[in-house]
DRENMARMI-141736 format. One record per residue (C-alpha): residue number from 1; x, y, z; chain. Coordinates in pm, 1 decimal. Example, Ala and Ser with C-alpha at 12.3 -4.5 7.8 and 13.67 -1.06 7.14 Angstrom:
! DRENMARMI-141736
PT    nr         c1         c2         c3   kette
PT     1     1230.0     -450.0      780.0       A
PT     2     1367.0     -106.0      714.0       A
***
This chain:
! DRENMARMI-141736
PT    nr         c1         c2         c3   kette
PT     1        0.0        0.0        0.0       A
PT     2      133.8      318.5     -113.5       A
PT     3      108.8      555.0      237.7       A
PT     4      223.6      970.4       65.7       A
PT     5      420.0     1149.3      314.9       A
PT     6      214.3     1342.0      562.5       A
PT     7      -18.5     1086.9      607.8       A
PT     8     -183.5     1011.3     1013.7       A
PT     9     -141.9      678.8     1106.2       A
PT    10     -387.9      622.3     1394.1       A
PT    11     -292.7      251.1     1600.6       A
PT    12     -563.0      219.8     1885.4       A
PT    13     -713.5      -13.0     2064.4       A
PT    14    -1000.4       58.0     2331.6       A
PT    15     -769.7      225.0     2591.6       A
PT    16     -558.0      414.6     2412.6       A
PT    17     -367.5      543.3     2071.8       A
PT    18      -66.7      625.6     1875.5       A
PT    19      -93.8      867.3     1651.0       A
PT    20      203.8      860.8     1381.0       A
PT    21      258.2     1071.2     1068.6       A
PT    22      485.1      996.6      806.9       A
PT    23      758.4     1172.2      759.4       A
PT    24      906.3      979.3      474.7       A
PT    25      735.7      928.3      126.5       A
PT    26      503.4      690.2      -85.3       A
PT    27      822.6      433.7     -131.2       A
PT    28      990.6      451.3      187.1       A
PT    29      744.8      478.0      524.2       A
PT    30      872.5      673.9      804.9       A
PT    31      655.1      706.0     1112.2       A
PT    32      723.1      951.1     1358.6       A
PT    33      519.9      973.4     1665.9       A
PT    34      337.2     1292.5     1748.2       A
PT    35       67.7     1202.4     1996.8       A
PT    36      -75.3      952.7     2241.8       A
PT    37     -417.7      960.6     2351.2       A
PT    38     -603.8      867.9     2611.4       A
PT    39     -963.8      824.9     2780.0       A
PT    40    -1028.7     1175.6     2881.8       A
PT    41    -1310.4     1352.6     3104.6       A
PT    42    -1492.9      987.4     3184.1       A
PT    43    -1708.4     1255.8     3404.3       A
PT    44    -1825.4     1481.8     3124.7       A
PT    45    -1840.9     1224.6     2854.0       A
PT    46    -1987.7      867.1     2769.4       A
PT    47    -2014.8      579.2     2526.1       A
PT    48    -2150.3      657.0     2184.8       A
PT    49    -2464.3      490.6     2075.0       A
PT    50    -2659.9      263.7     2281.6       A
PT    51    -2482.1      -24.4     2559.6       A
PT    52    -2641.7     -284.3     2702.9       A
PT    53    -2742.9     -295.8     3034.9       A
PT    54    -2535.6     -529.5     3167.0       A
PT    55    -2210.6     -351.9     3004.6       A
PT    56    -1903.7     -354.9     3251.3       A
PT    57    -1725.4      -57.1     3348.5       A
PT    58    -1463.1     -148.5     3095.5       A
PT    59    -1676.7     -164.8     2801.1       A
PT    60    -1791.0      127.7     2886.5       A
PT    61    -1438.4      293.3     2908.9       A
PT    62    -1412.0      160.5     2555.9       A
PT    63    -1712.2      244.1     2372.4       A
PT    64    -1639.9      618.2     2521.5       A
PT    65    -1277.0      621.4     2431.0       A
PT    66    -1374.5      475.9     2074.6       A
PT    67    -1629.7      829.3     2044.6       A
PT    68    -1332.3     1021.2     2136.8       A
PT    69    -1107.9      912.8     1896.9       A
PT    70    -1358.6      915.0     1600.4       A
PT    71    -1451.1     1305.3     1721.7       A
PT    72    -1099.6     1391.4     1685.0       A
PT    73    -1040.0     1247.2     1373.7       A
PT    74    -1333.4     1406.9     1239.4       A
PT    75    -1223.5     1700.2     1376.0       A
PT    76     -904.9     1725.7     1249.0       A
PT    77    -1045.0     1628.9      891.4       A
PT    78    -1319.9     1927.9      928.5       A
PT    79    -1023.5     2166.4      996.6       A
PT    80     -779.8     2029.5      770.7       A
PT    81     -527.7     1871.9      987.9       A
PT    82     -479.7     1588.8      731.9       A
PT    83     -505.4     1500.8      370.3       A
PT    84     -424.9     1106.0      408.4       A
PT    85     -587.7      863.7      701.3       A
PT    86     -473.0      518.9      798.4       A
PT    87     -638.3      359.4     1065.2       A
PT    88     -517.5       60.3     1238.2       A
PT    89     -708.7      -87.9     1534.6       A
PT    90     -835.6     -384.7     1717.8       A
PT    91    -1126.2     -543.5     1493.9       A
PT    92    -1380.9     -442.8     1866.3       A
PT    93    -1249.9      -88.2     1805.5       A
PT    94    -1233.0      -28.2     1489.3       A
PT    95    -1583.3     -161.3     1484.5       A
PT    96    -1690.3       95.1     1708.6       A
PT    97    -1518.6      423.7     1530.5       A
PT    98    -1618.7      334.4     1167.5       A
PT    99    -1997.7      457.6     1246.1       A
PT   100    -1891.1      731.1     1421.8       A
PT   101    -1652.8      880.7     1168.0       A
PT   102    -1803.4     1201.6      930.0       A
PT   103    -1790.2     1150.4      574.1       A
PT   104    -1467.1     1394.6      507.6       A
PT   105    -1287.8     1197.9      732.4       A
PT   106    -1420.3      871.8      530.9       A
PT   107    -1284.4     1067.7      212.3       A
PT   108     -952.0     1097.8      355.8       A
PT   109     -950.1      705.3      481.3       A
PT   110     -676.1      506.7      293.6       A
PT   111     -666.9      207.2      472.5       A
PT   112     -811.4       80.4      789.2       A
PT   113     -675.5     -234.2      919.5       A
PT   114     -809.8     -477.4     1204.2       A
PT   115     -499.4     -563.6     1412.2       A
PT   116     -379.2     -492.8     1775.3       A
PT   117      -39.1     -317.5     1770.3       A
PT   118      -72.2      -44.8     1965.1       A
PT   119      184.8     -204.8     2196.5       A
PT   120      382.2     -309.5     1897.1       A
PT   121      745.0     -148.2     1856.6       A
PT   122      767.7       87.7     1570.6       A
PT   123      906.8     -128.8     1309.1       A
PT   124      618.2     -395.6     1353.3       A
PT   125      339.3     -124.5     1253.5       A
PT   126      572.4       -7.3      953.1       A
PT   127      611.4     -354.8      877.6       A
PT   128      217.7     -463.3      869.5       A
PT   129      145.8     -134.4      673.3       A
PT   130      403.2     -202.0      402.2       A
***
């Protein structure tokens, strides 16, 4: 997959993720880290769309962290922060943001790809996006 320079690379899973960028070009990848996030404001926020009753606390945590992400990346597609969006996550995750994400955000969506390596060193994402 051909990944042009400037790209995000988002690798999350339902506590947390990295955000990359790529500093090198279409033939060579170079990720460079420039973020981590978090579950933020538990207090304030909550899960997007409807959970079922019996829903731990941890599922919970999820489902709310997976709204967060997807409202950041759709806000940083509304104001232009990105032209190019790769999104790697847990299958559970990733399952979770798709619905959430606005359509410019879908626009800018290269790849997404159901794996866990948010805990992964750096050369094991570069490698499974290559």
């Amino acid at each position: 997959m051909k990944i042009p320079a400037g790209t995000l690379v988002v690798v999350a899973d339902g506590t947390h993720a990295r955000v990359f960028r790529n500093v090198g070009d279409e033939r060579s990848l170079t990720l460079k880290q420039e973020d981590l996030l978090e579950l933020m404001n538990m207090n304030d926020d909550g899960p997007g769309g409807s959970m079922p009753a019996e829903s731990s606390g941890m599922q919970i945590n999820e489902a709310t962290f997976a709204k967060q992400l997807a409202r950041g990346l759709n806000d940083g597609a509304l104001k232009g922060r990105y032209a190019h969006l790769v999104l790697m996550a847990d299958p559970h995750t990733l399952g979770r943001v798709r619905p959430m994400l606005h359509k410019e955000t879908m626009q800018r969506l290269l790849s997404e790809t159901a794996k866990t390596l948010t805990n992964a060193p750096l050369e094991d994402i570069e490698r499974a996006l290559a």
